[in-house]
C-alpha positions in Angstrom: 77.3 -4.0 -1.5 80.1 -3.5 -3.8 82.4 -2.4 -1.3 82.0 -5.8 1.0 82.7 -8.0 -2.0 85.8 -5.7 -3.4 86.8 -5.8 0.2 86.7 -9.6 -0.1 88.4 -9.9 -3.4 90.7 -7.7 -2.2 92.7 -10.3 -0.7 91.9 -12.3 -4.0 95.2 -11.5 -5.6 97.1 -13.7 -7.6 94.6 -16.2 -6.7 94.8 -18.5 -9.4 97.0 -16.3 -11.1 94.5 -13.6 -11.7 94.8 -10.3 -10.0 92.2 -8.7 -8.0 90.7 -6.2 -9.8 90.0 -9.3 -12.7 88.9 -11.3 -10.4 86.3 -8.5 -9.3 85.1 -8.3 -12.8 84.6 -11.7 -12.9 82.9 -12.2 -9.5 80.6 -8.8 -10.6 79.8 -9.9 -13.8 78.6 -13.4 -13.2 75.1 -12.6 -11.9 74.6 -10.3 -14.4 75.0 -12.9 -17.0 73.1 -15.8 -15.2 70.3 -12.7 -14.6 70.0 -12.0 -18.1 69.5 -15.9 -19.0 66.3 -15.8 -16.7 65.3 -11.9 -17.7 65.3 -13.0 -21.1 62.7 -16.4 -20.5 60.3 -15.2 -17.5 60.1 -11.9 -17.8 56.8 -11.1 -19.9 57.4 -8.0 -21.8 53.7 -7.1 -21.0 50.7 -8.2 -18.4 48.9 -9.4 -21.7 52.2 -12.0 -22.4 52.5 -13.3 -18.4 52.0 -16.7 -19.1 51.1 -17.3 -15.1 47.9 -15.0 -15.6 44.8 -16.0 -16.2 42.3 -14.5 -19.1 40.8 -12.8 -16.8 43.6 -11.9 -14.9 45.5 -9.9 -17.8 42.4 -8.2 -18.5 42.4 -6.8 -15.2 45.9 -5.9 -14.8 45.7 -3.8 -18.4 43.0 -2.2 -17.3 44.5 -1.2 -13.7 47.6 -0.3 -15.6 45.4 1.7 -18.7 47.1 5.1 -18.8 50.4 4.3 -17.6 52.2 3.2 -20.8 52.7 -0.6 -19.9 49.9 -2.2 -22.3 50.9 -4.3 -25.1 48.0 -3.6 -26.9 49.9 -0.3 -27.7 50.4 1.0 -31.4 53.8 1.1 -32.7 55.4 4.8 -32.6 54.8 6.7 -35.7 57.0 9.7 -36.9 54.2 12.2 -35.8 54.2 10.2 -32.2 57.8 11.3 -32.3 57.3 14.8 -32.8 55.1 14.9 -30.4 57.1 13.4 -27.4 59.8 15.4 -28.6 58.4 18.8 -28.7 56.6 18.0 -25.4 58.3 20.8 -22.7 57.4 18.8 -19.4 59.6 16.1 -20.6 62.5 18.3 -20.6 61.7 19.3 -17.3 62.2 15.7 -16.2 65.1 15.4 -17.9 66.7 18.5 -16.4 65.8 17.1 -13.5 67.5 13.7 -13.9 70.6 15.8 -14.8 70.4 17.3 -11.8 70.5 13.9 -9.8 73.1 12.3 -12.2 75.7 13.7 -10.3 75.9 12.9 -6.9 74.7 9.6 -8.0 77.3 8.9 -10.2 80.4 11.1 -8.0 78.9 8.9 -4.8 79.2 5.7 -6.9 82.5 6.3 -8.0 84.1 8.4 -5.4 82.8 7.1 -1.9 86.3 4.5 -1.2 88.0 8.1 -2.1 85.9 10.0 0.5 86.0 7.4 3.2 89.7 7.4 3.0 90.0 11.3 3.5 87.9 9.9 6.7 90.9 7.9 8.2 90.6 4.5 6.9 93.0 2.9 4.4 93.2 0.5 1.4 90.8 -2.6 1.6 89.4 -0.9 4.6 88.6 2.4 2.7 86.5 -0.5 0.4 84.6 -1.5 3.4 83.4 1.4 5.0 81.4 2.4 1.5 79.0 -1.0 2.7 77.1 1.2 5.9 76.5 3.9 3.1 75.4 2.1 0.8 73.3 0.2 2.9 71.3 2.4 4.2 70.7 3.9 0.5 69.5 0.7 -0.4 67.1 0.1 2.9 65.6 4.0 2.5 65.2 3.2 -1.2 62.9 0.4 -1.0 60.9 2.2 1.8 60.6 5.3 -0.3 59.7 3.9 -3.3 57.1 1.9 -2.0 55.6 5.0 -0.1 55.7 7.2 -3.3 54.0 4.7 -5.2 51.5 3.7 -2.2 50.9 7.4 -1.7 50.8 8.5 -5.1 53.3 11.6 -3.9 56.4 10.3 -6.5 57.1 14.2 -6.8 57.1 15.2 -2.9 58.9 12.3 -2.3 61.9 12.6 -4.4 61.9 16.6 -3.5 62.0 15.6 0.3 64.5 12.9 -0.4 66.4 15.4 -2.4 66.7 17.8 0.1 67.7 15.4 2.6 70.8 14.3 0.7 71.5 18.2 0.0 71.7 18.6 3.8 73.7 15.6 4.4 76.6 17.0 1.5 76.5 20.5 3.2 77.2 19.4 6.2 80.0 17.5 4.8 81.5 20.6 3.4 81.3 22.9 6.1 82.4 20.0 8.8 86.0 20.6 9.4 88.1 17.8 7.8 89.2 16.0 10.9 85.5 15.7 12.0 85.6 12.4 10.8 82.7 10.4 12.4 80.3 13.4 11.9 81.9 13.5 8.3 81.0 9.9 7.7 77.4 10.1 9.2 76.9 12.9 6.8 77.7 10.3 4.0 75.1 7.9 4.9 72.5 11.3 5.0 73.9 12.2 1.6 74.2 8.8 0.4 70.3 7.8 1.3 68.7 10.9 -0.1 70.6 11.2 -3.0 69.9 6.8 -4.5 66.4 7.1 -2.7 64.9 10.1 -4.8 65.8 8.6 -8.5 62.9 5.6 -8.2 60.3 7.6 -7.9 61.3 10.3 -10.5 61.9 7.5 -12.9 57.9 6.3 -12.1 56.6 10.0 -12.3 58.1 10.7 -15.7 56.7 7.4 -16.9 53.4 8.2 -15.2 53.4 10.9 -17.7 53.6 9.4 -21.2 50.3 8.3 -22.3 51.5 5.5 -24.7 54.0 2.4 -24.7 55.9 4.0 -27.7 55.8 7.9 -25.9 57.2 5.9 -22.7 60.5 4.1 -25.0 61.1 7.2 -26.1 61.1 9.6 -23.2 62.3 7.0 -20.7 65.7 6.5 -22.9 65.8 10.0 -23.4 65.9 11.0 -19.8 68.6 8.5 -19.3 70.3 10.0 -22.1 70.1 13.5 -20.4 71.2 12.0 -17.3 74.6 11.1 -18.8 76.1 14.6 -19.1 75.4 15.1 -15.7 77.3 11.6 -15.0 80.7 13.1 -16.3 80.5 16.2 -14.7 80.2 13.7 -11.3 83.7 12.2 -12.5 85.8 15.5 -12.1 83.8 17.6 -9.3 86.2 15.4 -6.6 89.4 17.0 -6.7 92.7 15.3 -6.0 93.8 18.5 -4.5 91.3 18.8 -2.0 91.3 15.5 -0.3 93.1 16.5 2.7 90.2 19.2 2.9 87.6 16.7 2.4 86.7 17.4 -1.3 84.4 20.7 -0.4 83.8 21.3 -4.3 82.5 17.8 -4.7 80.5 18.5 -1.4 79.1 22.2 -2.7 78.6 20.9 -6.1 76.2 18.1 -5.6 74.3 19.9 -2.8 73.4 22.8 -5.4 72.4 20.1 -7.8 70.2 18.1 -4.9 68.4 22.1 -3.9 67.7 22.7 -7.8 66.3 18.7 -7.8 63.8 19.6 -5.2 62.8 23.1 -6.4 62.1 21.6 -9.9 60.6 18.9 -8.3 58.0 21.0 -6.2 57.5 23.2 -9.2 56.7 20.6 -12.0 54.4 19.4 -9.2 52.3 22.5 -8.9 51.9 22.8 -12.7 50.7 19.3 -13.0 47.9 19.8 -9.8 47.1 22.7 -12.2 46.3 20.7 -14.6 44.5 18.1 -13.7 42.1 20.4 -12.1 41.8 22.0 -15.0 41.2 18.7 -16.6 39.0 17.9 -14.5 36.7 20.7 -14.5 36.3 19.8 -18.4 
């Protein structure tokens, strides 16, 4: 809902002799801070520390959660834990994966006021029409990660969502560029299937780490891959092709979307082969 409130500050300037873009720092940044205040005193690092649980309680939640790297009963990471996470391939599958979605993530974040004003709109306005977008991202994210986590499906999910958003940024770049309501409807498809899929690949890598330290360590790495693919979303959105309605941007993060889904389904089929396996030990 950034583009309501920038919308909003918009008309902010010189207000108290601040211009608008400070004062949208400052209006952004103050719930962050007062978050952080109330993160750092009620959030319980683990279901052991929750000091609203009972005995009992705790007991049950570590043991619902035994497997998933959440316990606090956890061992702290040795070097040979290291090693281990680290030479672990199906963790670099995940991370090539989150590269994959790092970039119409970050080139939607960034570039949506740019690609709603190649859709007719103007200035604060171009601000504004990012909110339906967005919006709907945020409503289909929920849904979806409740149902990958209700269904157990986090892979299906994020391939389906994936593929979704791929559709919605083809469309886009084979629309012609004065199309502009089908244009923008396209942005709410691309928009809602590219935020909705990352939830429930963050919970499936996580699902996969065995140990609280193994979890630290994979988790920040797979941010860390994700980065690269962050700055690649800063320059796919040429200034040269607005008038056209930024087709490379388009083409770009619908390839990226496609490979999300295949490795998706892929990594999914290798783990159902294992756990049978597994399970026929």
């Amino acid at each position: 809902f950034g583009g309501a409130l920038a919308y909003g500050v918009g008309h902010m300037n010189q207000t108290g002799g601040l211009s608008a873009w400070r004062w949208l720092f400052i209006l952004e940044g103050i719930p962050s801070v007062l978050s952080s205040i109330l993160v750092f005193f009620f959030l319980p690092d683990y279901p052991e520390t929750a000091s609203w649980l009972t005995d009992d309680e705790k007991k049950l939640v570590a043991q619902r959660l035994k497997g998933n790297a959440s316990l606090g009963s956890s061992k702290a990471m040795t070097w040979a834990d290291a090693k281990e996470t680290l030479a672990d391939w199906r963790l670099y599958a995940h991370y090539a994966i989150y590269f994959g979605i790092s970039t119409p993530f970050s080139s939607l974040s960034l570039f949506t006021p740019s690609i709603t004003a190649g859709l007719g709109y103007t200035s604060l306005r171009a601000n504004l029409m990012t909110v339906p977008p967005y919006a709907a991202a945020y409503v289909v994210t929920i849904a979806v990660a409740w149902s990958a986590d209700h269904f157990n499906a986090r892979a299906l999910h994020s391939a389906a969502l994936a593929l979704i958003g791929a559709a919605g940024f083809i469309a886009s770049a084979v629309l012609p560029p004065t199309a502009y309501l089908p244009r923008y409807g396209c942005l709410i498809v691309a928009a809602s299937g590219s935020f909705a899929c990352i939830p429930p690949l963050l919970g499936w890598l996580s699902s996969n780490v065995y140990t609280t330290s193994a979890a630290g360590l994979a988790i920040a790495l797979n941010i860390s891959f994700g980065a690269p693919g962050q700055i690649v979303g800063v320059w796919i959105h040429k200034a040269n092709e607005a008038k056209r309605g930024y087709p490379t941007g388009h083409w770009m993060n619908a390839g990226l979307l496609l490979f999300v889904a295949v490795g998706c389904v892929l990594l999914w089929v290798y783990y159902r082969r294992l756990n049978r396996a597994m399970r026929r030990e």
